[in-house]
C-alpha positions as CSV (number, residue, x, y, z in Angstrom):
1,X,-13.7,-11.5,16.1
2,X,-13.0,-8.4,14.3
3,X,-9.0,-9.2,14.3
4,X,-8.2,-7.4,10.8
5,X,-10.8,-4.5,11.0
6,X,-9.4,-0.9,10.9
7,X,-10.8,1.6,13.1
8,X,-10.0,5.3,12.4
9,X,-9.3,7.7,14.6
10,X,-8.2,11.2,14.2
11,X,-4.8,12.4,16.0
12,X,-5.1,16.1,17.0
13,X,-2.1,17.5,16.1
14,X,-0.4,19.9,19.6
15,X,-0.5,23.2,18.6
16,X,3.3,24.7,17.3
17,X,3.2,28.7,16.9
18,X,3.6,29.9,12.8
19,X,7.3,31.0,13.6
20,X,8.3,28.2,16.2
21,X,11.7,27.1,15.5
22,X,12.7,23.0,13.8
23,X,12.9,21.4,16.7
24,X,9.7,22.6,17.8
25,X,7.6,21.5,15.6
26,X,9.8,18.4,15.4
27,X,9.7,18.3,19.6
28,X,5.8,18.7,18.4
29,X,5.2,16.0,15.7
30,X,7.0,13.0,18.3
31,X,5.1,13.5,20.9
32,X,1.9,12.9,19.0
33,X,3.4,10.0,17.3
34,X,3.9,8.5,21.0
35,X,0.7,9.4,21.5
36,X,-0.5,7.9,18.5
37,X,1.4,4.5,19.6
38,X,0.2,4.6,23.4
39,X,-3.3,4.9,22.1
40,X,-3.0,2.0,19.5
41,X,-1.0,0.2,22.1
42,X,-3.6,0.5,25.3
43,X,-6.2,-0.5,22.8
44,X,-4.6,-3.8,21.7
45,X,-2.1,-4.8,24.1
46,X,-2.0,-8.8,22.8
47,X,-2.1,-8.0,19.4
48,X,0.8,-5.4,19.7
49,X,3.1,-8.5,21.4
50,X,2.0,-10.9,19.3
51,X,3.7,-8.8,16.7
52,X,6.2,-8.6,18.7
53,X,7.0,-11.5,18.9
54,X,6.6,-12.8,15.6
55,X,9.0,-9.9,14.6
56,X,11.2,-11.3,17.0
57,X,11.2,-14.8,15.8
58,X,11.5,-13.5,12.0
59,X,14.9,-12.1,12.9
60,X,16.4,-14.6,14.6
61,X,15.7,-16.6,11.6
62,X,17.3,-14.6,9.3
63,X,20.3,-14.2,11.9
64,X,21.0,-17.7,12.1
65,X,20.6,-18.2,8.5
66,X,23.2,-15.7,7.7
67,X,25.5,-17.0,10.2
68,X,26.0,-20.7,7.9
């Protein structure tokens, strides 16, 4: 089934010039984390809503617990 093996891929990181400014190389270092995510995401589209939703139902747990 191969549900819990990790596969490893290497991100290329986009270019940022040696003297490029913070929010360059910030602007930089989110855009391959999106990447990163679309990738992982277009790979495993069920497995990323089943997290989804048992995050979901872990919170409203602990919301209506809180709320007694």
């Amino acid at each position: 089934m191969g549900l819990f093996r990790k596969q490893v891929t290497p991100v290329e990181q986009p270019p940022v010039a040696a003297g490029g400014s913070t929010s360059d190389k910030l602007w930089a270092g989110s855009n391959a984390a999106l990447d990163k995510a679309s990738a992982v995401y277009n790979k495993n589209p069920k497995l990323i809503g089943g997290l989804a939703a048992v995050a979901g139902a872990i919170l409203l747990t602990r919301m209506k617990r809180g709320a007694r």
